[in-house]
N, C-alpha and C positions, 0 to 999 in steps of 0.2 A: 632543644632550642628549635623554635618551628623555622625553616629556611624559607618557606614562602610567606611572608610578609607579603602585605598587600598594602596596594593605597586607597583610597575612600573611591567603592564603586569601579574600581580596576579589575579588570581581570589576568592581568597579569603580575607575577611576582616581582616584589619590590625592587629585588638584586640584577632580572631583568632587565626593570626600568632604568638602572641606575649603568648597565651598562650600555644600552641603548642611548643613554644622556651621554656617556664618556665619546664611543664610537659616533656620535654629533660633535663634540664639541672640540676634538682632539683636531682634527684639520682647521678649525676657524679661528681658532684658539689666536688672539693678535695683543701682545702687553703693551705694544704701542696705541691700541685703539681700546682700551677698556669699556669703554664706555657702548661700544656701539656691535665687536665681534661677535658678543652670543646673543646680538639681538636680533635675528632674521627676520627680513622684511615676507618672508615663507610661513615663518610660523607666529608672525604678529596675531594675540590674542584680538577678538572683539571685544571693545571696551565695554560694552553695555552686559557682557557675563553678569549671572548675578548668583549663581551656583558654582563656587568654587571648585568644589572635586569635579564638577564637571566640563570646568575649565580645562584643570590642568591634564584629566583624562585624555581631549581631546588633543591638546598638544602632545603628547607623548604616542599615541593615535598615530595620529600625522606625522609627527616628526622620522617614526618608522616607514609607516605607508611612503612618506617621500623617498627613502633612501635605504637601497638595498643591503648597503654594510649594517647600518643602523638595522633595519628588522634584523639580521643575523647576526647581530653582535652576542656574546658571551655573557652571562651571567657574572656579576661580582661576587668570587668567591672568599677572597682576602683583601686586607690591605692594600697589597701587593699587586694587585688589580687595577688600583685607584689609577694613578700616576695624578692626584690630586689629594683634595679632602672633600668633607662634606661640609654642608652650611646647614640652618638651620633659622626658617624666618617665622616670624609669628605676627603677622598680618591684624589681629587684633591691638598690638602692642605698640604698631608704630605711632608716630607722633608726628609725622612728614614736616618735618623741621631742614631737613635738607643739609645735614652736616658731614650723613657716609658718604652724599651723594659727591658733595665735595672732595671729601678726605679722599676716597677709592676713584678719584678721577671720572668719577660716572657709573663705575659696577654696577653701582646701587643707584638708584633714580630718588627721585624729590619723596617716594615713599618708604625710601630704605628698601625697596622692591628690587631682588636680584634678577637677572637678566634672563627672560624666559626661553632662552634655547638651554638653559643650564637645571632647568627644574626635572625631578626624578618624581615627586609624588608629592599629592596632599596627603597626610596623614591626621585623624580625629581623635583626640586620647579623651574618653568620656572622665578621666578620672583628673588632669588639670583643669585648672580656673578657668572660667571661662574664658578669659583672654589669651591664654596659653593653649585651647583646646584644638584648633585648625595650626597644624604644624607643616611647612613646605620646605622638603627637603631637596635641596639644588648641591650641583658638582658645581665643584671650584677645581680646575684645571690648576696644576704646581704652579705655573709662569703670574697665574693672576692673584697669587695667595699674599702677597703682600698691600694690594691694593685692596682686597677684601679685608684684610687685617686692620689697616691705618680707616677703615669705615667701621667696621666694627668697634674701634679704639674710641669713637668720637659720636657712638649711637647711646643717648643716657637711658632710654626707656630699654634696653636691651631687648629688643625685637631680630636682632642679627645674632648667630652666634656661631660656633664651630661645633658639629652636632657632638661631637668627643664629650665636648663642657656644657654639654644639655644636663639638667637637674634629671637621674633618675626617674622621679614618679614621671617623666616622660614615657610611657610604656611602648610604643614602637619604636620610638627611638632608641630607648635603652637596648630593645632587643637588635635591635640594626647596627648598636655598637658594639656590642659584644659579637656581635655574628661575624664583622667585621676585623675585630680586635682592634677597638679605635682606641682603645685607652680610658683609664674612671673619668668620670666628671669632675669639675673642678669645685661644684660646689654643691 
């Protein structure tokens, strides 16, 4: 199993990323404010981005460069690491219907868009459709998993998901869950 995973254009390993996102998110982390804790007015994207991986490259950049714990946070090596899960969006898929954004109290914004201090990597799997092909894998802190859940419950295009119950032919994700030991997909 290759342990360094990468995101589109990153140079750092995925598991890195993913604990440098926890070590962010773990103090801000507020289930009373879903809507607005992992959105830092610090690492608000510019909207006119029009390069996704290079988006999210630079947020995870930053989000280190700001913050000494975060550069030295640990690598995710199990589960047991998380003290969350993972999500999984697909940015092509959504419908901006505004239903999770409802359901999850705000988690999720009017594009089913999760909250960009919680993003860990774009991922490109040349081998999904093309609507499935840009995959953005976000921490969900344990406190906020039932609000992401009741969005997820109420997204029909299924652009949200728990990356655990990603389809296989997802190929970095599949290896991100197994690396992980998230558990099979459900479908």
């Amino acid at each position: 199993m290759d342990h360094d995973l990468f995101g589109v254009g990153d140079d750092e390993p995925l598991v890195t990323r993913l604990g440098q996102a926890i070590a962010w998110c773990r103090p801000r982390v507020d289930p009373a404010n879903p809507s607005g804790c992992l959105r830092s007015d610090r690492l608000r994207l510019w909207i006119l981005q029009t390069d996704r991986a290079a988006m999210v490259r630079w947020l995870c950049v930053d989000r280190a460069r700001r913050d000494p714990n975060v550069r030295g946070a640990l690598p995710v090596g199990t589960r047991n690491d998380l003290d969350g899960d993972l999500l999984l969006y697909l940015p092509d898929q959504q419908l901006a219907d505004g239903a999770a954004e409802q359901a999850s109290n705000g988690f999720f914004d009017m594009d089913n868009t999760p909250p960009w201090d919680s993003w860990v990597a774009l991922v490109r799997d040349s081998r999904a459709d093309v609507s499935s092909r840009d995959q953005l894998i976000c921490y969900v802190p344990a406190e906020l998993r039932d609000f992401v859940q009741r969005g997820i419950d109420v997204n029909p295009e299924g652009c949200i998901l728990w990356l655990r119950r990603a389809p296989t032919t997802f190929g970095v994700v599949d290896h991100l869950r197994h690396l992980l030991a998230l558990g099979e997909p459900l479908s």
